[in-house]
N, C-alpha and C positions, 0 to 999 in steps of 0.2 A: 628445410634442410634437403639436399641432392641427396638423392641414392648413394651416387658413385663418393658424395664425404661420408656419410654411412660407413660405408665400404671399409674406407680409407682411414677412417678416423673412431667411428662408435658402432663398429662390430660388433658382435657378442664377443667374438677371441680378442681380439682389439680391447674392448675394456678389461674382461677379464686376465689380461696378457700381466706377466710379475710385476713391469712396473709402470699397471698404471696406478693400485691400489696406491702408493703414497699421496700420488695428486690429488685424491680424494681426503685421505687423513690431512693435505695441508693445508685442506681449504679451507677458510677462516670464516664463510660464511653458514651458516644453518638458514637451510629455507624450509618454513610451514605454509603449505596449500591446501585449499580448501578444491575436491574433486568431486562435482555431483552427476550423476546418470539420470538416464531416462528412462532407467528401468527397477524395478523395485528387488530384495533382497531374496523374495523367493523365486528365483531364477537364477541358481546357481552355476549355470555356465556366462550369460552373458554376464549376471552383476560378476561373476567371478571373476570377469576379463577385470574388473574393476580393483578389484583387492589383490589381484596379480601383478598390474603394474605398479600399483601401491608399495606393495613387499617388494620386488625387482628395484626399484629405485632405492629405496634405503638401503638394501643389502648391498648393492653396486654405488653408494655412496658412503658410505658407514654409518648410515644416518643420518646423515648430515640434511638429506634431501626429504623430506616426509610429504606423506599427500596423505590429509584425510580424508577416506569417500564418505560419500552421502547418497541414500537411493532417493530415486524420483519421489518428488513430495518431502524430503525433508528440508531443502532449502528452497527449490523452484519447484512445478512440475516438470515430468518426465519431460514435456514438449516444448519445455521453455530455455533448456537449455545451451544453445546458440544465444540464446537473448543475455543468460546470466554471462556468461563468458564476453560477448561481444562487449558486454555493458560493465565488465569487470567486477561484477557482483563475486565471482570467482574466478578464480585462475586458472584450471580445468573442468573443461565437460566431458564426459562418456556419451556419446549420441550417435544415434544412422542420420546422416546428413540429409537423408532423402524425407525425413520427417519437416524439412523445411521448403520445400520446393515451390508451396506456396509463394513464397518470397519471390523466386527465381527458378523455372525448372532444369536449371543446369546443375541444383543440386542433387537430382536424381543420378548424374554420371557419377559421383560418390561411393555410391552406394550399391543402385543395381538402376536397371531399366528394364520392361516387361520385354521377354524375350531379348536380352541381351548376353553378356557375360559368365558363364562360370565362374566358379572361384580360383582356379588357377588362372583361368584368362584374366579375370579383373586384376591378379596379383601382376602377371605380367604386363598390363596394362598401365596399370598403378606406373610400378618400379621401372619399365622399362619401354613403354610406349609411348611415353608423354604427359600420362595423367598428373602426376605429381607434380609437374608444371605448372599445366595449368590450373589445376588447385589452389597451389603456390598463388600466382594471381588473384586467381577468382576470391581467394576467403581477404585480401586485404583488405577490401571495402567493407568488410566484416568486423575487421581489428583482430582476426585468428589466424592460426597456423596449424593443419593437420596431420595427422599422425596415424594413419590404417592398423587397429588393434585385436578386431577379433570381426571373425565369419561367420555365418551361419548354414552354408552350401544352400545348396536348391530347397526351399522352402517349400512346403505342403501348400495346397489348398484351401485350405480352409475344413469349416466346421460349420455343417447346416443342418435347419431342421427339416428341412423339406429334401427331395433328391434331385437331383439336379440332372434330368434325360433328355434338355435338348434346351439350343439357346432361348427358347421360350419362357423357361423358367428362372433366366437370370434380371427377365422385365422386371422393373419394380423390386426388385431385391434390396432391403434394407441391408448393408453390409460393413462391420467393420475393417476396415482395410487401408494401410498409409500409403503415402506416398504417390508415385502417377501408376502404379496400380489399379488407383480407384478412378481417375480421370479416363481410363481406357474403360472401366467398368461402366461409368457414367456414360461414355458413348453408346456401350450394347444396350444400356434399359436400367439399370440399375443405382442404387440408391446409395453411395459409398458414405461412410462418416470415417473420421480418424480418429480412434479413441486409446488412449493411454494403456499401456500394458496393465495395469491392477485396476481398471475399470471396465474392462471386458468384461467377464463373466457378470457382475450384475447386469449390462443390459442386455446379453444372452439370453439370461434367465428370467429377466422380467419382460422379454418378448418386445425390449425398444427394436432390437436389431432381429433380422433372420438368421444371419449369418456372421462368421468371423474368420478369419485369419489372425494367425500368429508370427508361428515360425515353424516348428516340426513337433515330434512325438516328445520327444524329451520334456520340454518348455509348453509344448500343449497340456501334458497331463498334469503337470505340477499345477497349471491353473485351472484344470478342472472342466477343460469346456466337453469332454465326454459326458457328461453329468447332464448337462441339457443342450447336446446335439449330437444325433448319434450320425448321420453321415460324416464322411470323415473322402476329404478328395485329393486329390494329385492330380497334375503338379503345379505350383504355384508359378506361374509362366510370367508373374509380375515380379517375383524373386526369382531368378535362376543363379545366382548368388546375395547376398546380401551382407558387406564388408561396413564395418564400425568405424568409429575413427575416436580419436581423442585428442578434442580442441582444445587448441591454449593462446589467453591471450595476450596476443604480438608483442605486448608492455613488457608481461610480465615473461616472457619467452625473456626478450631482448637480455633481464636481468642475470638470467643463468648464467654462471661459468659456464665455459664448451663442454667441462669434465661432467657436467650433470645434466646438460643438453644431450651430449653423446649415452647418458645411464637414461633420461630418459625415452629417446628413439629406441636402445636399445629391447628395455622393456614391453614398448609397442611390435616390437618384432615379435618378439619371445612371444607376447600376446597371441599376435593374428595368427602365429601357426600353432600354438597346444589348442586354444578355443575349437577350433576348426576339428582336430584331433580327438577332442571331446566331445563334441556332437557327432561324429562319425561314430563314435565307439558306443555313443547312450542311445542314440537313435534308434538301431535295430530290435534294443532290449526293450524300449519304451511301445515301440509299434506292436511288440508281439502282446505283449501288457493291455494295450488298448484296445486289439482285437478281441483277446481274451476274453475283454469286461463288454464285449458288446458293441464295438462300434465298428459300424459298416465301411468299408474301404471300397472307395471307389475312384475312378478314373473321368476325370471329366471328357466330355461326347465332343468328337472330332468337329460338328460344327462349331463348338463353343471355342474350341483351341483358334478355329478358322478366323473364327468372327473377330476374338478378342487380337492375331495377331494383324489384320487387313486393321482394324481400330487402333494400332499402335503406330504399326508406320503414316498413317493420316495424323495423327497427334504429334508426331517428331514433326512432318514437314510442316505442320501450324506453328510451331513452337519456334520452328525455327523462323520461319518469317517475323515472329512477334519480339521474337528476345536472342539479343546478338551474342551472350555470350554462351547460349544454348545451341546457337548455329555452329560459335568457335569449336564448342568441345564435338560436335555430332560427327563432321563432317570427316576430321580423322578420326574420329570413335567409330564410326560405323564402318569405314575401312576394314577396319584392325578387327571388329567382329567380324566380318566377312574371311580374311586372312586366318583367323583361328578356328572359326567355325571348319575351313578346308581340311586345314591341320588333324582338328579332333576328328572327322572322321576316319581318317585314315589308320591308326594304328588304336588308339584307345575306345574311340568310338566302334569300332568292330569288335574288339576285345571286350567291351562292356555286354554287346548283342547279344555275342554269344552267351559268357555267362549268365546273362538274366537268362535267355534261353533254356536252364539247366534246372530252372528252379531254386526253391531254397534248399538244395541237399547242397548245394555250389558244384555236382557232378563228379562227386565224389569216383573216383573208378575202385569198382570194382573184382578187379582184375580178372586174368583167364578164367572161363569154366572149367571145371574138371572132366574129366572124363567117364564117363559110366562104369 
């Protein structure tokens, strides 16, 4: 579906508007779906993107429209989910598309790319640069249609046992880490795996892996990885957004009424901005929590930032020679990153300087001294 029928058609004020609710009460069909993730239940913001859209459809259809979710592992695994959907095992998935890339690395533009996008930029990306386009395209050979549902901003770093003081110590790094994150990490020396959101912490703590990456403090602590790894780094330069999506397959797309095509887009919206809204707000309370209990905060070493960004732009222009539709989406992609990168520094990115600048009081004034 185009943004601008979005707009025009499955708004939020648009569905909600007096009269669309009858379309809904007259529609004669009841649809039951089956919607599984890739992420397990205790992850309450992302699985929550999950039972958000869930509820949003039925309410914006009188019920008519139901989706059962399922977390990773109750019908496929977490990372199988493009396969279930593609293969019509179910009708929706909850996934980072960038967990597929293997396949194609153009489904890294999806999601995020190492030193790319912010999460406004990807949104304006998305919705109004083209991305949705070529999406549009690219998932057909798949038998899906995508849906941008939930964010997670600038991702942390990760979670190590060891400290990490210079690109020496990323040689040989066994590391949890999806997507081409870990393809940039294999260039510096390092050992990437992809491993499942609720299989992490066991091979943390049985010492298969050195290291992990997740997402941020929120979704870090609930899995525990302070528990056996107490470095704790910024910033995760392979996230610097990382946007979800929720595939459907094209069949069973095609079958919807528009009125329950336009409740479910809408949902997806509603999604990708409260998720994002949620993490901002849990985040800071989870980081102070984590320091608390002991874990060191650190800032990864300017050669490592150097190495790993010179290792990314040599990886896009392989990529691009190998696989043509990773060249289609680059070439204006990296444009458009260059054009918003300009942008943010100039009014937001100064604005942000400062404030970090100020400490955590946020520079509170003061005001006048008195006078003696």
């Amino acid at each position: 579906m185009q943004r601008r029928d979005f707009i025009k058609h499955g708004g939020i004020a648009g569905v909600l508007a007096a009269g669309t609710a009858p379309a809904f009460a007259q529609a004669p069909t009841t649809f039951n779906w089956r919607m599984t993730s890739s992420f397990p239940k205790s992850l309450d913001t992302l699985y929550g993107a999950n039972e958000q859209v869930a509820k949003r459809v039925a309410e914006l259809t009188s019920n008519k429209f139901q989706l059962r979710t399922f977390a990773a592992g109750e019908i496929v695994p977490g990372l199988q989910v493009l396969d279930a959907v593609q293969n019509a095992t179910v009708e929706v998935g909850q996934t980072a598309l960038y967990y597929y890339f293997g396949k194609d690395p153009a489904f890294g533009f999806a999601s995020c790319l190492p030193f790319g996008l912010n999460t406004r930029q990807q949104n304006a990306w998305w919705y109004f640069g083209g991305g949705e386009q070529l999406y549009a395209d690219f998932l057909k050979k798949y038998n899906c249609v995508g849906f941008p549902g939930y964010n997670t901003g600038c991702q942390m770093g990760g979670w190590y046992r060891k400290e990490i003081k210079s690109l020496a110590d990323i040689k040989n790094l066994k590391m949890r880490i999806g997507g081409p994150g870990g393809v940039i990490l294999a260039k510096m020396g390092a050992t990437p795996q992809q491993i499942a959101g609720g299989d992490i912490y066991p091979a943390l703590e049985k010492g298969t892996i050195d290291a992990a990456e997740w997402v941020g403090p929120h979704d870090d602590e609930k899995l525990g990885f302070n528990k056996v790894a107490k470095f704790y780094y910024a910033p995760g330069w392979w996230e610097c957004n990382s946007m979800g999506h929720f595939i459907v397959n094209d069949k069973a797309w095609a079958t919807l009424p528009k009125e329950y095509q336009h409740a479910f887009t809408t949902a997806c919206h509603e999604a990708n901005v409260v998720t994002m809204a949620k993490y901002d707000h849990l985040n800071p309370i989870a980081l102070r929590k984590l320091v608390a209990g002991g874990a060191q905060l650190r800032v990864f070493p300017r050669d490592v930032m150097l190495a790993a960004y010179k290792a990314a732009n040599e990886q896009y222009a392989e990529w691009s020679e190998k696989f043509p539709e990773f060249k289609k989406m680059y070439e204006p992609w990296n444009k458009y990153r260059g054009d918003q990168a300009l942008w943010a520094r100039v009014a937001e990115g100064s604005f942000d300087t400062f404030m970090g600048s100020l400490g955590s009081s946020g520079g509170a004034a003061k005001g006048p001294a008195k006078k003696a």
